[in-house]
C-alpha positions as CSV (number, residue, x, y, z in Angstrom):
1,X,6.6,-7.0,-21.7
2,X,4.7,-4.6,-19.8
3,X,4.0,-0.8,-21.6
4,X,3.7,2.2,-19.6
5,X,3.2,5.6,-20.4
6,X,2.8,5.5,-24.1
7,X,2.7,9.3,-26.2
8,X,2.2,10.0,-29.7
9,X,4.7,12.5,-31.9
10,X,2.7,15.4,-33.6
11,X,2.2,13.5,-36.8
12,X,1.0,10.9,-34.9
13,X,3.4,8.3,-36.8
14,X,5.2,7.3,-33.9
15,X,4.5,5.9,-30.1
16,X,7.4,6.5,-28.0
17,X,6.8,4.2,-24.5
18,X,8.0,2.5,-21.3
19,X,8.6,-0.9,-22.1
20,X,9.3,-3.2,-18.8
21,X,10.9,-6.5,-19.4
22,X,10.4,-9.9,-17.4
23,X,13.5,-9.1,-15.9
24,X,12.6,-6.1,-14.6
25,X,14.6,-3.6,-16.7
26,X,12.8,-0.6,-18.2
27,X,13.5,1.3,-21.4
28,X,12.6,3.6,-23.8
29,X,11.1,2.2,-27.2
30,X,10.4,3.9,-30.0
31,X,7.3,2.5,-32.3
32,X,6.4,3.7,-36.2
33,X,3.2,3.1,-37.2
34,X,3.8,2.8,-40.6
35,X,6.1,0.7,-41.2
36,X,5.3,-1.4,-38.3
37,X,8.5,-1.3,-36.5
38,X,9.9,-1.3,-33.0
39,X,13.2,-0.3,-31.1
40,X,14.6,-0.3,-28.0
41,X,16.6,3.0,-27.6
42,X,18.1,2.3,-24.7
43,X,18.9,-1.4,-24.3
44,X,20.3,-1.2,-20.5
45,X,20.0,-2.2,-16.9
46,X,18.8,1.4,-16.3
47,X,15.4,2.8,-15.4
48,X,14.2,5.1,-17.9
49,X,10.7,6.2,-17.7
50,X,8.0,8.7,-18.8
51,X,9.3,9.4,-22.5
52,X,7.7,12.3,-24.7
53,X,8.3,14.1,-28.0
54,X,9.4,17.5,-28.4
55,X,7.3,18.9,-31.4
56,X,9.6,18.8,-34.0
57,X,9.4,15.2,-33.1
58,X,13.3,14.8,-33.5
59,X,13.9,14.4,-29.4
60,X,12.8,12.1,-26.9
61,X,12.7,13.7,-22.9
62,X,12.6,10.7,-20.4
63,X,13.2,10.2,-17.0
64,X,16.1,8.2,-16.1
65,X,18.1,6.9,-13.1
66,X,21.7,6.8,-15.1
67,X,25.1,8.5,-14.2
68,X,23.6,8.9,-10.3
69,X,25.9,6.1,-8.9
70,X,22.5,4.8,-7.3
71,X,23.3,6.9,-4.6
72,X,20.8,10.2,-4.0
73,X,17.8,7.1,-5.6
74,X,16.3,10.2,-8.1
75,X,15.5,10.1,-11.6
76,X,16.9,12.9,-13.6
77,X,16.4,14.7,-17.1
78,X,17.4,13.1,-20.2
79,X,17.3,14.3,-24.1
80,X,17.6,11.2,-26.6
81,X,18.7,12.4,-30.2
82,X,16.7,9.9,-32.6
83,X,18.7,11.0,-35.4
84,X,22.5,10.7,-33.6
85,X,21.3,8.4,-30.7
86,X,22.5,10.6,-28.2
87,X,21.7,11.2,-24.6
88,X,22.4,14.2,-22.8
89,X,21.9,15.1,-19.6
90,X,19.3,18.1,-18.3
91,X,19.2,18.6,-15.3
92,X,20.6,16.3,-12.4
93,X,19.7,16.7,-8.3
94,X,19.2,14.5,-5.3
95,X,15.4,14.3,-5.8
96,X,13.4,12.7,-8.5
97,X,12.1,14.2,-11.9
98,X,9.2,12.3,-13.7
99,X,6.4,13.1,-17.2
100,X,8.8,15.6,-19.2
101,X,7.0,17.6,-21.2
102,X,8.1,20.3,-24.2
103,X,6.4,23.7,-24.1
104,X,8.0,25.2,-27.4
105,X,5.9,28.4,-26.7
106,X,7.8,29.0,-23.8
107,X,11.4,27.4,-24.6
108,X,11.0,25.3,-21.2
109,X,10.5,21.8,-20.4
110,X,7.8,21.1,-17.5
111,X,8.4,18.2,-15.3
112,X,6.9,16.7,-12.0
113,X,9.4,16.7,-9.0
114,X,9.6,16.2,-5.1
115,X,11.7,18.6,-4.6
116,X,9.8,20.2,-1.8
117,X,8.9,17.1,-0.4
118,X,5.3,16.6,-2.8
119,X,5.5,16.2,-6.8
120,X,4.7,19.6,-8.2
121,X,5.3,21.2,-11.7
122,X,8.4,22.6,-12.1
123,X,9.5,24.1,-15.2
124,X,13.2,24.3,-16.9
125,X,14.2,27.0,-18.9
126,X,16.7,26.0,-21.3
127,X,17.9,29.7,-22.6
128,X,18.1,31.5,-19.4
129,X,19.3,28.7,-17.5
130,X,16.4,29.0,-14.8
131,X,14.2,26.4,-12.5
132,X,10.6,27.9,-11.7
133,X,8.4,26.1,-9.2
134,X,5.0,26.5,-10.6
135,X,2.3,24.6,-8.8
136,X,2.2,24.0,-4.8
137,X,-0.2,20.9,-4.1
138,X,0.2,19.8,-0.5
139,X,-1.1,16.7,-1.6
140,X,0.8,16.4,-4.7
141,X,-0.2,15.8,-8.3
142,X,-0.1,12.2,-10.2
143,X,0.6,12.6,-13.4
144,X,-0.2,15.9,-15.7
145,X,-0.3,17.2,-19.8
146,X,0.0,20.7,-20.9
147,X,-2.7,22.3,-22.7
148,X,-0.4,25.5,-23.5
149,X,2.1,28.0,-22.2
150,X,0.0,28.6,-19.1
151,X,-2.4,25.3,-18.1
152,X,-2.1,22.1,-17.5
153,X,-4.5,18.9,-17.2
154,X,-3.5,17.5,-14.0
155,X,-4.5,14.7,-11.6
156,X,-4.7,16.1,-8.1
157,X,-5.7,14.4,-4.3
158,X,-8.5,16.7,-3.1
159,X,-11.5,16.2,-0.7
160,X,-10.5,12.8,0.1
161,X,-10.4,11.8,-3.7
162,X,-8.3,11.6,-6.7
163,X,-9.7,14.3,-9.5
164,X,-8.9,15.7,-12.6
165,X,-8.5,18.9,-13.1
166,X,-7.3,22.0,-15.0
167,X,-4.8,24.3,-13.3
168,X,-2.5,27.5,-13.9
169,X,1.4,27.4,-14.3
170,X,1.0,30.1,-12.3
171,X,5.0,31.2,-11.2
172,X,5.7,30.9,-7.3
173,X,9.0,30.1,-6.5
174,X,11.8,30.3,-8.7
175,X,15.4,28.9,-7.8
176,X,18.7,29.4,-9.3
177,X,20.5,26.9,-11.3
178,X,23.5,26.0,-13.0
179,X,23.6,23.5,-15.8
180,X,25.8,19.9,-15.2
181,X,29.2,19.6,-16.8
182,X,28.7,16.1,-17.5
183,X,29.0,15.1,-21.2
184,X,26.4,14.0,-23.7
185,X,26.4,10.3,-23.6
186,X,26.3,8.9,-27.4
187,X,24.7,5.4,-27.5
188,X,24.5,2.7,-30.3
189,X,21.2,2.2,-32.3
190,X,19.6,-1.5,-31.2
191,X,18.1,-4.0,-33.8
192,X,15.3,-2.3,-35.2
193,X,12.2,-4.7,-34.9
194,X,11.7,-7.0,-32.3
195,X,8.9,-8.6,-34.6
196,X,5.5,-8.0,-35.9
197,X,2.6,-8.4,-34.3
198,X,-0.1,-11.0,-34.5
199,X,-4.1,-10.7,-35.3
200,X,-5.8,-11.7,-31.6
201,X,-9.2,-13.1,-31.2
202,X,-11.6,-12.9,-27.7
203,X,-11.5,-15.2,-25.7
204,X,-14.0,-16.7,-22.8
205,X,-13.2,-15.3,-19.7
206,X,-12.2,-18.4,-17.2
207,X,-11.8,-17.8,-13.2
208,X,-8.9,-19.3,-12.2
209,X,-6.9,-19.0,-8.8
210,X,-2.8,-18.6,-8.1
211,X,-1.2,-18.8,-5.1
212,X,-0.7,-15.4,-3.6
213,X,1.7,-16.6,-0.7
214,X,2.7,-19.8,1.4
215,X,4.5,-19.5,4.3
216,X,5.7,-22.3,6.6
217,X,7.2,-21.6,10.6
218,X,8.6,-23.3,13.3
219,X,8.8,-22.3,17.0
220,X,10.2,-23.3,20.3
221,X,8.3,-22.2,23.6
222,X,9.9,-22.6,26.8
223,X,6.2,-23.3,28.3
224,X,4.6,-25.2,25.1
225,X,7.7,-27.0,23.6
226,X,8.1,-27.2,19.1
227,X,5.0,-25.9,17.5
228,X,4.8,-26.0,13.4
229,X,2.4,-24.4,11.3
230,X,1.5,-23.5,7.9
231,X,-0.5,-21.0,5.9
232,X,-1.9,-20.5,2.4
233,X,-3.5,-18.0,0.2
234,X,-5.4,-17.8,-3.1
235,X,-6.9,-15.5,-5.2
236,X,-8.0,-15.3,-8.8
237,X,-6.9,-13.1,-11.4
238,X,-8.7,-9.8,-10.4
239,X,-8.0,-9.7,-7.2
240,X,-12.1,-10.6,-6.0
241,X,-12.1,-13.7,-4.4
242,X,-9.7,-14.9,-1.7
243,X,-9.4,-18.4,0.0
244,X,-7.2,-18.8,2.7
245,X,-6.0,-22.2,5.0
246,X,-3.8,-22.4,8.0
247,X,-2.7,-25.3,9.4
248,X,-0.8,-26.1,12.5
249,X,-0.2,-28.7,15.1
250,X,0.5,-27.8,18.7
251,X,0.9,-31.2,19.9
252,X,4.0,-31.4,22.8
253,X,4.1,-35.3,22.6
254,X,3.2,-38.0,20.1
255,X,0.2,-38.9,21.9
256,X,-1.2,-35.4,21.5
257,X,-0.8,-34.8,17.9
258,X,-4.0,-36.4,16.3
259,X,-6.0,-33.8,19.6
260,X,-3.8,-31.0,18.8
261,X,-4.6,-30.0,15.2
262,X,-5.6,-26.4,14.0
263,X,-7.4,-26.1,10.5
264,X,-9.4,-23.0,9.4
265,X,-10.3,-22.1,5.8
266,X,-11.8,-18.9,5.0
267,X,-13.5,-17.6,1.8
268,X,-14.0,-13.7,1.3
269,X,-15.9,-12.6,-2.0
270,X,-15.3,-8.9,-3.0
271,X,-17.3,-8.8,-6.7
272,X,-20.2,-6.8,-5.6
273,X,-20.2,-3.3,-3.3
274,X,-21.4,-5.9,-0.2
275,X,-18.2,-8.0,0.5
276,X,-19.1,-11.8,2.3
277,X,-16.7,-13.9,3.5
278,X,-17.4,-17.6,5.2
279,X,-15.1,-19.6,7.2
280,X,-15.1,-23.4,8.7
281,X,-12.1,-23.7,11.6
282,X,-11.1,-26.2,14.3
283,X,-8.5,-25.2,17.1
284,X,-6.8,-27.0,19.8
285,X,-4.3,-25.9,22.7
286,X,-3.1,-24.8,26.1
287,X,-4.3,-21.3,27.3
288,X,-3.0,-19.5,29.9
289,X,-4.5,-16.3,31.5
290,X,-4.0,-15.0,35.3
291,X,-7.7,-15.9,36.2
292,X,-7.5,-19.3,34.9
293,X,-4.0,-20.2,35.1
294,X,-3.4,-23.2,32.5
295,X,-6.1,-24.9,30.6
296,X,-6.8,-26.6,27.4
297,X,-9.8,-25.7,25.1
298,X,-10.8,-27.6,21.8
299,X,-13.1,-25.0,19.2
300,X,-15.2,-26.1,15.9
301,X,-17.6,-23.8,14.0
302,X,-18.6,-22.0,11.4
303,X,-18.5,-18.0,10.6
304,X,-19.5,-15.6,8.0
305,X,-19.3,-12.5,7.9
306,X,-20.5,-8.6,5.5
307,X,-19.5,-5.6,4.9
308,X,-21.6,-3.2,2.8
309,X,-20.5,0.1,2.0
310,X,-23.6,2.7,2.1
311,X,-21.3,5.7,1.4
312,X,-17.9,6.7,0.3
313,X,-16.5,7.1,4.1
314,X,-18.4,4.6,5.7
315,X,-20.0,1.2,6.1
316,X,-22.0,-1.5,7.7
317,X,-20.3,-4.8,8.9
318,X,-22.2,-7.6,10.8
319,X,-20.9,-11.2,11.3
320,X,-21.8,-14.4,12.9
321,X,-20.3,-17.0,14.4
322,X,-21.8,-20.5,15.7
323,X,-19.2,-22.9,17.3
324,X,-18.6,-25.6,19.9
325,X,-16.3,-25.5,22.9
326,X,-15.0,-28.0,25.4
327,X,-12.4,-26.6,28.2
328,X,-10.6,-28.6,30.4
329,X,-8.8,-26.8,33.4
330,X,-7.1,-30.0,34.4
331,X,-8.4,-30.3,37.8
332,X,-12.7,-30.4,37.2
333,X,-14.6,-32.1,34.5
334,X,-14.3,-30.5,31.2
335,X,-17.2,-28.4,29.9
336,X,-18.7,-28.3,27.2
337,X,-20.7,-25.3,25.5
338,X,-22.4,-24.5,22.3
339,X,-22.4,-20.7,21.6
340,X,-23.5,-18.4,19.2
341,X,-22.1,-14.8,18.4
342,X,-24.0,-12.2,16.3
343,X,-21.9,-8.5,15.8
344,X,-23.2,-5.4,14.5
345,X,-20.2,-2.2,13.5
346,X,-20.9,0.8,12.5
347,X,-17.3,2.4,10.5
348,X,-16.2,6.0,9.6
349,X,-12.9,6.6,8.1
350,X,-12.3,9.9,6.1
351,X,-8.2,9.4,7.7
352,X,-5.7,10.7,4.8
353,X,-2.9,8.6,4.9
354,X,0.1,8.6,4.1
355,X,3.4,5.9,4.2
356,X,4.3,7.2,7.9
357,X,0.8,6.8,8.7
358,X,-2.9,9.0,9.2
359,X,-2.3,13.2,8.8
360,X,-5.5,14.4,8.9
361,X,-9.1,13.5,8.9
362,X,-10.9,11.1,11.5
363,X,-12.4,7.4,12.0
364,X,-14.7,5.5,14.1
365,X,-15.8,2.2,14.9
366,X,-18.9,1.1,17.0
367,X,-19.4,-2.8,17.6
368,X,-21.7,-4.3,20.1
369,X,-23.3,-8.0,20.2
370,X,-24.1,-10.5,22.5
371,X,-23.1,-14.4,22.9
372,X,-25.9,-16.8,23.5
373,X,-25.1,-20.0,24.9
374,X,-27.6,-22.8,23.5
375,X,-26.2,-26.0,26.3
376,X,-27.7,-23.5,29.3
377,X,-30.4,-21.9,27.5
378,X,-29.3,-18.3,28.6
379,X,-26.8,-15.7,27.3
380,X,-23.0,-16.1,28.2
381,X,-21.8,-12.4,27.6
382,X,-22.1,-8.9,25.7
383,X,-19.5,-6.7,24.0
384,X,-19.4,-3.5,23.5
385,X,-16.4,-1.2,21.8
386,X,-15.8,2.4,20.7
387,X,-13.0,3.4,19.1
388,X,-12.7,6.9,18.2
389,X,-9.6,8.9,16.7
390,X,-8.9,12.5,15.2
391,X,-6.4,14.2,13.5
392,X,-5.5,17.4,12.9
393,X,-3.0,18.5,10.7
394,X,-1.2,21.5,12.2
395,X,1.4,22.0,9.3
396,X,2.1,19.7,6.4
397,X,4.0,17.4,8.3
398,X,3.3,18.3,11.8
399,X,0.0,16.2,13.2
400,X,-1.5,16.7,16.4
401,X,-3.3,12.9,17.1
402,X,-6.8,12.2,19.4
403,X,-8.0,8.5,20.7
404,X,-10.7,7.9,22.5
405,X,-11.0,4.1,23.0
406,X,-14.1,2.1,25.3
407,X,-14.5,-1.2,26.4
408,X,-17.2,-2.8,28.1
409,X,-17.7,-6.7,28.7
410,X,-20.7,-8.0,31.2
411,X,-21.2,-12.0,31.7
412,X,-19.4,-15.1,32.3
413,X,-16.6,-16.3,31.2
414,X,-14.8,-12.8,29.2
415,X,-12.4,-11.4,28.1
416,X,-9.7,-8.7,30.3
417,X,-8.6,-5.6,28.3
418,X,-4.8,-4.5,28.4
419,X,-4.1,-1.5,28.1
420,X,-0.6,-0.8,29.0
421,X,2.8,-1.1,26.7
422,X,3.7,0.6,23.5
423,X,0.1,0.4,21.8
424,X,-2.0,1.7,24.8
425,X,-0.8,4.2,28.0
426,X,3.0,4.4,27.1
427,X,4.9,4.1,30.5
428,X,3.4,1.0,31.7
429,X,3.9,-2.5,31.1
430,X,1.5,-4.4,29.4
431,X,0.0,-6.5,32.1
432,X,-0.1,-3.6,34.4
433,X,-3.2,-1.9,33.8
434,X,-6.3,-4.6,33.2
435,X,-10.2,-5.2,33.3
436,X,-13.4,-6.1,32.4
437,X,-14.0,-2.0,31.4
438,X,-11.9,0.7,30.3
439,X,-12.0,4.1,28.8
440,X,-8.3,5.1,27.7
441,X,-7.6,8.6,25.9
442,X,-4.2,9.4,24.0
443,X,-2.9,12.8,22.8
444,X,-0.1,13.0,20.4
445,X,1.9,15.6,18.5
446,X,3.5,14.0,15.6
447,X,6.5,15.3,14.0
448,X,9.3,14.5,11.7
449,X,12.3,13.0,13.2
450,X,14.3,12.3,10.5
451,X,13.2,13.2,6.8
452,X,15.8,10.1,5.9
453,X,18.7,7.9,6.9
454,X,21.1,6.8,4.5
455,X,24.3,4.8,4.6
456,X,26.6,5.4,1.5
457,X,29.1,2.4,0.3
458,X,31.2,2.0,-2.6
459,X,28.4,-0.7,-3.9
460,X,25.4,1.0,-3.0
461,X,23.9,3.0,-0.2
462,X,21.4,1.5,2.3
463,X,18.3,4.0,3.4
464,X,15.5,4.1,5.6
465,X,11.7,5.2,4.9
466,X,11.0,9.0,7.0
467,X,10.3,8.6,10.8
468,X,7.9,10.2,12.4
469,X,8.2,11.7,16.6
């Protein structure tokens, strides 16, 4: 079981928390220290969250997503009576509630909601029947605790960081509301102890690595026939190290499946501020580009690569890559080459995101290296890349966006830019607009299109995230 959000009574006897199952159920529990006992105050396939005392200690406030038909997907206000077991019902709407908190001072319960589209402190009086907006973040706040009638401790998204920080209930905005009719709901008390607990002893930390994901595909190309392929990823328990293999065959006959085989295994350490990262890979197939219609190529080499982070908004990564290549355009001899790559970046990103994508702030990225070719004694070509983008954010969710992208490749054998289709000049097919250079700029106002869509059934309703214009 998992425990979230755990808060002491005012004696300090008792630990009321979020108790998360295996399968995936939440509940309220209710723990006394001094008798060592545990229960489960609401044993059900319900998502109750957030629990606190009210200072007499005889009431629990949680958030809950009960009696909403799993429609309007909010959490709502609960009471538990921990003498009568009995839930009632606050306060009920189509957006969600979360961290109740008693202020006895003031009769009123304070409570995070998105109401107005950010989680901000609103405040429920329970006499005069009246909701009171009381902070206005535009970033939101995380989680917060009262200090008294007036303050709260609060965690807040400012200057491109999370902080904690003291603030005002200071009144803004203060709604009407009228209380639901719905009934208390009177539940059952649960078998009182799930158990005591045992004496634990430290033990020697051991890396060991799970597998994140495997993923296996199959695909028919009108042009390169069945192609099969698999991936696989590792990491160990904190999340640090990574090791990742892909393998795949692109062989369109027997006789080409021992020449067509694709292995690469990568290795990316993140324990220190400088992440590394070394690969080994081996690739063989048919190409095709308009300046050298079809042709086969065969790759082997070695890569690694680091990132250092010299501030909070920006970093250093340089990587290098020394590998062998033999092409074969099916009508000359094949060649062979042996090339190395050294890359230098330069990164800013200070972007705020958020789950629609980048509102405000800006980013840049400089990279620029050469390739040396060792079999001719003479360097093959030389990259250079700017990528610059802006955004301003005219209102809180209206964002006026800025790119400025340049390409520049000189020498043999490179690479053509794209720059048409969805991702680059909108209007023009991908193919259409190509070269060796390019400067492309985009300008775009961002808007919301839809704040949600939502399909309601008699089983459930189907939704999707906000779009964007």
């Amino acid at each position: 079981m998992t425990i979230h959000s755990p808060r002491f009574s005012k004696d300090g006897n008792q630990i009321t928390f979020t108790g998360q199952h295996y399968n995936g159920n939440s509940d309220i529990y209710l723990f006394t220290i001094s008798s060592n006992n545990m229960v489960n105050l609401t044993n059900d396939i319900f998502t109750d969250r957030d629990p606190s005392f009210t200072d007499d200690g005889k009431t629990i406030l949680f958030s809950s997503d009960r009696d909403n038909d799993f429609f309007n997907g909010g959490l709502d206000l609960y009471a538990l009576n921990l003498k009568s077991n009995e839930i009632r019902l606050l306060l009920d709407d189509d957006h969600t509630k979360s961290f109740p908190n008693w202020d006895s001072s003031a009769s009123a319960i304070h409570f995070l909601s998105d109401k107005t589209g950010m989680n901000n402190i609103w405040s429920l009086h329970i006499s005069e029947r009246r909701l009171t907006q009381r902070t206005n973040f535009h970033t939101g706040i995380s989680q917060f605790r009262p200090m008294n009638s007036d303050s709260v401790v609060a965690g807040v998204f400012q200057n491109y960081s999370y902080q904690v920080a003291a603030l005002e209930l200071d009144s803004i905005h203060s709604v009407s509301w009228t209380p639901s009719s719905i009934e208390p709901k009177t539940q059952s008390i649960w078998p009182p102890s799930i158990g005591k607990g045992e004496r634990t002893r430290n033990m020697p930390f051991k890396l060991r690595y799970k597998l994140d994901f495997a993923q296996t595909a199959v695909a028919m190309d009108p042009i390169y026939g069945v192609l099969g392929g698999a991936q696989l990823s590792l990491s160990d328990q904190l999340g640090n190290r990574y090791i990742h293999f892909l393998l795949n065959n692109s062989a369109q006959t027997q006789a080409e499946i021992m020449d067509h085989w694709n292995l690469a295994v990568t290795y990316l350490n993140m324990t220190g501020r400088p992440n590394w990262g070394i690969s080994a890979f081996h690739f063989a197939n048919e190409y095709f580009n308009p300046y050298q219609a079809f042709f086969f190529e065969r790759t082997a080499g070695i890569r690694g690569a680091l990132n250092f982070p010299y501030s909070i908004h920006r970093r250093i990564e340089m990587s290098s890559s020394l590998w062998y290549s033999m092409k074969d355009n099916y009508i000359d001899d094949p060649e062979n080459f042996l090339f190395i790559s050294n890359f230098f970046s330069l990164i800013h990103d200070n972007s705020f995101w958020t789950v629609t994508g980048p509102l405000d702030g800006w980013r840049a990225r400089i990279t620029a290296g050469p390739t040396y070719d060792f079999s001719r004694g003479r360097y093959h070509n030389f990259t250079t890349w700017i990528d610059f983008r802006s955004y301003w954010q005219i209102r809180p969710r209206i964002t006026l966006a800025q790119r400025t992208m340049i390409w520049m490749n000189e020498g043999e054998d490179i690479q053509r830019y794209y720059i048409g289709g969805s991702w680059g000049i909108r209007g023009y097919r991908w193919s259409e607009i190509k070269g060796r250079k390019m400067v492309m700029l985009n300008h775009e106002l961002r808007f919301p299109f839809a704040q949600k869509l939502e399909m309601n059934f008699k089983s459930g309703s189907i939704w999707l995230a906000p779009i964007r214009g």
